[in-house]
N, C-alpha and C positions, 0 to 999 in steps of 0.2 A: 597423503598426510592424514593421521587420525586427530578428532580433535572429541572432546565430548559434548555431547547433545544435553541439554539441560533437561530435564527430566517428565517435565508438561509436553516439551516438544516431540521428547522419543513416543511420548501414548497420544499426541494428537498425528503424527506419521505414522501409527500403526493402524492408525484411525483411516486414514485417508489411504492406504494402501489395501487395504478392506474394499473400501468407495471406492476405489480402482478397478478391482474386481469386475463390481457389479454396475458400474459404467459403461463397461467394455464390454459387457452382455448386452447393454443395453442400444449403444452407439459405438460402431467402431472408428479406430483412427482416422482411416478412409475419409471416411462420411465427413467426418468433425474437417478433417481437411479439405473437400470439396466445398465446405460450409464456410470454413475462413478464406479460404482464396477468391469465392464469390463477394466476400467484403474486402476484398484488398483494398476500392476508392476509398473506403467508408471510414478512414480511421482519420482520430483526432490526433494532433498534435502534444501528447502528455507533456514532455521534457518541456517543449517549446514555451507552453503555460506558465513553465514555472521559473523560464528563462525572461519574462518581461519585468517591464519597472515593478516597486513597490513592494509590499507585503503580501507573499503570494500562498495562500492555503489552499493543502489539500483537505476538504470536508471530508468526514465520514462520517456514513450511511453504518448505525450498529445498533444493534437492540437489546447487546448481551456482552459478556465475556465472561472468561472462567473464573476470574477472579473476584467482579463485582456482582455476577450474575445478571437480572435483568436491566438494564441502564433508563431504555426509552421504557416507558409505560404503556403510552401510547402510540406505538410503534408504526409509522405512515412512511413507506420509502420514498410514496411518490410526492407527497408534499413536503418532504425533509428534502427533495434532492432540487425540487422548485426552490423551497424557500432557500437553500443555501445558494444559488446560481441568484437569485433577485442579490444575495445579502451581498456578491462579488467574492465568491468560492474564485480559484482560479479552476481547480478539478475536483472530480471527485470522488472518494474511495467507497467501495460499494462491500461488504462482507459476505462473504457466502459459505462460509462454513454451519456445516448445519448443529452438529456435535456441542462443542464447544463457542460458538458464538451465536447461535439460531439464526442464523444468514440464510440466506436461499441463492441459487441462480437467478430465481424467476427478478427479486430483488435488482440483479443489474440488467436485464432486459428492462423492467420496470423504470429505471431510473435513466436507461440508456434514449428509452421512446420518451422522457417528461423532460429530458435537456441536454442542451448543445455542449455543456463541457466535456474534456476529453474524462474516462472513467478506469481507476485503477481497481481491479480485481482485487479483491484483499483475501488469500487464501493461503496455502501451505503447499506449495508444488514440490512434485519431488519424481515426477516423469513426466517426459513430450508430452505424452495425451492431454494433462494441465494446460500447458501451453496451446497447445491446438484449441483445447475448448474453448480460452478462456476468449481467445479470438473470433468462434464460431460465434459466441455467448455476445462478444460485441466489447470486450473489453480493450482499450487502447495502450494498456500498461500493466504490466505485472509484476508477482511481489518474487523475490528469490532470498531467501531467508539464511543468509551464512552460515546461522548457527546447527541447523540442520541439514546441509548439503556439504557434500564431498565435494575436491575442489571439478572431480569429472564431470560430476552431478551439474554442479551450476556451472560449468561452458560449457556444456551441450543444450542444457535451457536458455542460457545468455542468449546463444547462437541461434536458437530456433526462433526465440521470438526477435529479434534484431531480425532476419530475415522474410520475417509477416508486420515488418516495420511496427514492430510494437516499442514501444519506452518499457525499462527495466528499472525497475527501483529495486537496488540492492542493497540488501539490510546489514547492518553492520552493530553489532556492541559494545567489542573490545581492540585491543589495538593486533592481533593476532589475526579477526575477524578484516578490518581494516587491510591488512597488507596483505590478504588472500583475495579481498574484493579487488584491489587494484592490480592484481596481475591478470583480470579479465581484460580481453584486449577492448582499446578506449575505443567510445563512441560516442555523436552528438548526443542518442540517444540513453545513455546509461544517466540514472539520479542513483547518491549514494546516501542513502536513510541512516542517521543514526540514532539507533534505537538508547531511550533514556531506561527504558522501564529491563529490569536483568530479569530476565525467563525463569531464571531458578526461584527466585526468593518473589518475583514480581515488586520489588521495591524500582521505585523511580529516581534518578538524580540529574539535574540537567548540567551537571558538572559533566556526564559523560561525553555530552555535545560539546562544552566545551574544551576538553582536552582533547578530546580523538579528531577532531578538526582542524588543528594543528599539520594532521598527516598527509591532507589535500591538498594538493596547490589550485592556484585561483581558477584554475577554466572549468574544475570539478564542479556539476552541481550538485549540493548539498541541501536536504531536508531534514530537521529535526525531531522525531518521533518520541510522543507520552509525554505527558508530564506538562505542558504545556496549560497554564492555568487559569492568568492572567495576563493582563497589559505589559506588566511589570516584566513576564517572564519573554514577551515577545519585546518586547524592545533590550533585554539582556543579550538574545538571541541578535538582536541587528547591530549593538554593539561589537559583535565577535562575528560580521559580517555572513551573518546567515538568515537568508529573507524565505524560504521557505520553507513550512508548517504544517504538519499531520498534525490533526486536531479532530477527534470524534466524540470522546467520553465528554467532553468540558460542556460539548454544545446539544451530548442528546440528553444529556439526565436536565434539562431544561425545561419547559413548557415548550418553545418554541426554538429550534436550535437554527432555526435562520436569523431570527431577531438574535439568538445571542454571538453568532458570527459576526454581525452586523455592529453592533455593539463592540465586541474588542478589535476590529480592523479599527471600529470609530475611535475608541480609547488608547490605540498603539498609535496613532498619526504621530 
């Protein structure tokens, strides 16, 4: 099935298949796989996090994006991934694109040695090697982005990290994106992200979350991505039965983005 790639996404995959390259000069498959299967104990429960009581957010760890440019000022990964784990993060999402977001690897090693939550890789995958690293790297959950993967592309990646028992957060924007994600075959471990913020225009709507929500039946779990602001917009979100939350931008262009997690888990009660 073709479908079209929005157009930030097609030059940040052109980007990453560049990095591909010179990855694989640098570390081969092999390696990256002997690297992940000696962590095979070592993994955190993502999905499981996000399947407990309450209001469950996934924190991000961001310093940047393309659209806002630099967010954190003062950009600390290891005290941003502290302070969000004291504030009661359920997990948490760690960036590492270098290009376009100024992420690092070193960032979720960083964040993976300062705290026990399970940690999703927030990146652009678009071959195994991805997958294997992101597992070598120490991450417990990874991103597979609809809108740029074929439907081959992402259940061969589904598949690879489901088998290095990783959690999969599959991103979703449209309803097109939606009934492509659900014919990956079902597991405890699959989260289905709906992305608010549209790659094209980068405008955000949280109407998105709630119409394309409609198309899950209850055992799915669901998290809603962007856009996410206030109190007001998390408790809209629990109305329409959706308790978990990708939240980075709100809490790092902050002083302190643990004190302000802290603060709307405390203002959503």
């Amino acid at each position: 099935m073709t479908h079209e790639v929005p157009s930030v996404l097609k030059k940040i995959v052109e980007t990453k298949k560049q990095e591909l390259i010179k990855a694989k000069q640098q570390q081969s498959f092999y390696d990256l796989e002997q690297i992940a299967l000696s962590k095979k104990d070592d993994i955190r429960d993502f999905a499981g996090s996000l399947r407990k009581e309450g209001i469950r957010v996934i924190a991000e760890v961001k310093k940047a994006s393309p659209s806002k440019g630099i967010i954190a000022q003062n950009f600390d990964p290891i005290a941003t991934a502290k302070g969000y784990e004291q504030a009661g993060a359920s997990c948490l999402s760690v960036l590492t694109d270098v290009d376009y977001f100024q992420g690092s690897n070193e960032y979720l090693l960083q964040a993976r040695e300062a705290v026990s939550l399970p940690l999703l890789r927030k990146d652009f995958m678009i071959e195994p090697y991805h997958i294997m690293q992101s597992r070598a790297l120490g991450a417990d959950c990874i991103l597979l982005i609809m809108a740029c993967l074929s439907d081959a592309q992402v259940a061969e990646l589904h598949e690879l990290a489901l088998n290095l028992g990783m959690s999969v957060l599959i991103e979703c924007h449209d309803k097109t994106e939606v009934e492509r994600a659900l014919r990956l075959p079902k597991h405890t471990q699959n989260i289905y992200g709906i992305n608010n913020r549209n790659l094209n225009n980068f405008e955000t709507s949280l109407n998105t979350t709630l119409k394309l929500r409609e198309m899950f039946d209850k055992s799915c779990l669901l998290v809603t991505e962007s856009g996410i602001h206030s109190s007001d917009d998390v408790k809209l979100m629990l109305e329409h039965d959706i308790h978990a939350f990708l939240i980075g931008e709100q809490f790092m262009k902050t002083e302190n983005a643990g004190q302000a997690l802290a603060k709307l888990l405390a203002d959503s009660q």
